[in-house]
N, C-alpha and C positions, 0 to 999 in steps of 0.2 A: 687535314687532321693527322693523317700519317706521319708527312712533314716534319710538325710540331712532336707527334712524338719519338721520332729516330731523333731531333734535335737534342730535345729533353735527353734522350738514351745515350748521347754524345756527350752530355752533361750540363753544365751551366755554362749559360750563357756563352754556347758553342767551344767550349773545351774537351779537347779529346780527354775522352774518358782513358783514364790507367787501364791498362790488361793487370788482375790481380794477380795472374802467374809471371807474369813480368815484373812485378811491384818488390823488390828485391831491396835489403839494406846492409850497408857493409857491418862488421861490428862494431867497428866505431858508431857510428850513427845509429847502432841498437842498446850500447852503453848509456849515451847520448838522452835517447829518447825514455829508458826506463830510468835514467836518474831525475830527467823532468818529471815522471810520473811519480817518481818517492818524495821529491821536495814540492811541488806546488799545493798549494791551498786553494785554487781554482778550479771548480769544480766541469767549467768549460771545458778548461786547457787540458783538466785529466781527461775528460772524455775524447778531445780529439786525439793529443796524444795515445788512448786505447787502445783509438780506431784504427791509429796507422801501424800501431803495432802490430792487431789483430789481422791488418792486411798483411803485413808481410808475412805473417805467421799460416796464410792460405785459407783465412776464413772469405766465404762469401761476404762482398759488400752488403746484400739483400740479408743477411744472418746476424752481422754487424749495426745495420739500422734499426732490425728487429728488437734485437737487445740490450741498444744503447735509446729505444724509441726517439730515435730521429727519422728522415728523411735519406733514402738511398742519395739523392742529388748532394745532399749536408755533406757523406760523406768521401764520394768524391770531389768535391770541394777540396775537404782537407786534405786530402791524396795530392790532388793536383797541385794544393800551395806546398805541400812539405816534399814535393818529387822535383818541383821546381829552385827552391832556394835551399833541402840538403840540409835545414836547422832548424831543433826545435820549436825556437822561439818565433817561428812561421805559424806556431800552432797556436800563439797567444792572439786573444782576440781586442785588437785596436780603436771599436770605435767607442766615441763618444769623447776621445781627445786628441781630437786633431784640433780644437783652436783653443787658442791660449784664455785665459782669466782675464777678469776685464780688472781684476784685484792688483792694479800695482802696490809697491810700499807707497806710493804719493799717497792713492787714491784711498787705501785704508788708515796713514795718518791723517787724513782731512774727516776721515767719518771718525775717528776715534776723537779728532781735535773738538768735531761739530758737537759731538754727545756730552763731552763737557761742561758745556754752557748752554744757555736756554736759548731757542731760536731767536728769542725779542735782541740779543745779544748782537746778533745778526743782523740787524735791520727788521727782521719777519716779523707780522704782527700777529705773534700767538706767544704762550708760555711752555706748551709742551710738543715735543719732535713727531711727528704723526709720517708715515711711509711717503703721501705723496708731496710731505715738506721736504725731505729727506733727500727722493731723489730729484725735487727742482735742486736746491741747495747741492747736492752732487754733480749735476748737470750746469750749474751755475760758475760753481769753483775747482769743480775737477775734470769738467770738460767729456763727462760720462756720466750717462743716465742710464743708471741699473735697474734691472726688472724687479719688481716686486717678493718674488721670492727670491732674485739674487739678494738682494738688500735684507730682506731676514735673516738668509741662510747665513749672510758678512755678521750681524747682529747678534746670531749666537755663538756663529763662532768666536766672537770677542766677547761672550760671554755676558752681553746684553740681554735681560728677560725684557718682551714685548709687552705691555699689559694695556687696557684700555685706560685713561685718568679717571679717577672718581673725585666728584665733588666732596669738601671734605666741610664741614661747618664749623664755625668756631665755636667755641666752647661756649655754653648758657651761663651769663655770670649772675642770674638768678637761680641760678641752680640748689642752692642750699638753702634759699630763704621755703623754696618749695619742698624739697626734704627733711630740713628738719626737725624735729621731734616735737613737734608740739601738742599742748595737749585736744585732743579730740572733742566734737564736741556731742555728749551723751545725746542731748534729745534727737529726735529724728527728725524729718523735713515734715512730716506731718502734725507733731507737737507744735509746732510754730508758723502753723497755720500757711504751709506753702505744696505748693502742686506735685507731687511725685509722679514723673511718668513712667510708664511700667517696663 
């Protein structure tokens, strides 16, 4: 258990931890990092860039996490990536796009071409485009079968509303002989001798 915690104290995932009185930045690299700080709209990025400000400035790491309620580890982290690479933009956080859109121009002109016309157009034997028509028919012709909320999320960002079909009836062409206006007739179902039920 010691072990485990002198490793943690080393930092993540066995990175030497920064000496904060060592943690030192030229003033370039302090122009640098407060101008990140004035322009981002990231509310991450401000916070790492804070942190390492705050370090070079000789705040405690343990003072730093307290106040920014993160994790003392978080913040040697950021320490370690911004002492390593020397530029801000070490402090922006990259995941979630490291793989490409499966949305090529093909693959979005074929969903744009497919919505045009009714699937039965198609060969398909239905009249309205339902998700898992959509992505056989994308997996068919464009050689990619997108997941259910990718294919929505492609749908509205072209500005497609999703809606369920309603069956719709056609019009009663009796309809007027039963409206209108005629005249009523006074007696009631019991004058003429018929069974009102109550």
């Amino acid at each position: 258990m010691l072990n485990v915690y002198n490793r943690l104290q080393a930092g993540i995932l066995g990175r030497p931890r920064p000496a904060m009185r060592d943690f030192l930045l030229t003033a370039t690299q302090r122009r640098q990092l407060e101008r990140q700080l004035r322009e981002t709209a990231d509310a991450g990025v401000f916070r790492r860039t804070l942190a390492v400000l705050e370090a070079a400035n000789g705040r405690p790491v343990a003072e730093i996490a307290r106040l920014l309620r993160i994790s003392r580890p978080s913040v040697y982290q950021w320490l370690h990536a911004y002492s390593c690479a020397g530029d801000p933009k070490s402090l922006i956080d990259h995941r979630g796009g490291n793989h490409p859109t499966l949305w090529t121009p093909e693959l979005r002109a074929l969903l744009t071409a497919s919505m045009a016309q009714p699937p039965d157009t198609w060969g398909y034997p239905a009249v309205e485009w339902t998700v898992p028509l959509l992505q056989e028919h994308l997996s068919r012709y464009g050689g990619v079968r997108p997941s259910e909320n990718a294919l929505l999320q492609e749908l509205d960002r072209q500005e497609y509303s999703w809606k369920r079909p309603r069956r719709q009836l056609a019009p009663d062409p009796d309809l007027e002989k039963k409206t209108s206006a005629s005249c009523p007739n006074p007696r009631s179902g019991t004058d003429l001798g018929q069974a009102v039920r109550g």
